[in-house]
C-alpha angles and dihedrals in degrees: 000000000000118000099250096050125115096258086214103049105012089240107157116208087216090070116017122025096217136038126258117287088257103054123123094221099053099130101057124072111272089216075063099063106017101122093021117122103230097263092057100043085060098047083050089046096048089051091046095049088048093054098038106047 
């Protein structure tokens, strides 16, 4: 997987600007969690989605 991948869907921002339909962080921003390992993307989710509701 390349570094700057979704590490949940594999959506790069350098060629799409969202994840794929089926992703689990969909709702946050894919330039937020490209380059994170999982557990770190939801960590960043869960503090995104806490601030942004």
């Amino acid at each position: 997987m390349p570094p700057r991948q979704c590490p949940a869907c594999d959506a790069a921002p350098s060629e799409r600007d969202t994840h794929y339909a089926d992703c689990p962080l969909q709702d946050v921003p894919l330039s937020q969690v490209a380059g994170l390992t999982l557990d770190e993307a939801r960590a960043k989710a869960a503090r995104w989605r806490s601030r942004n509701a």
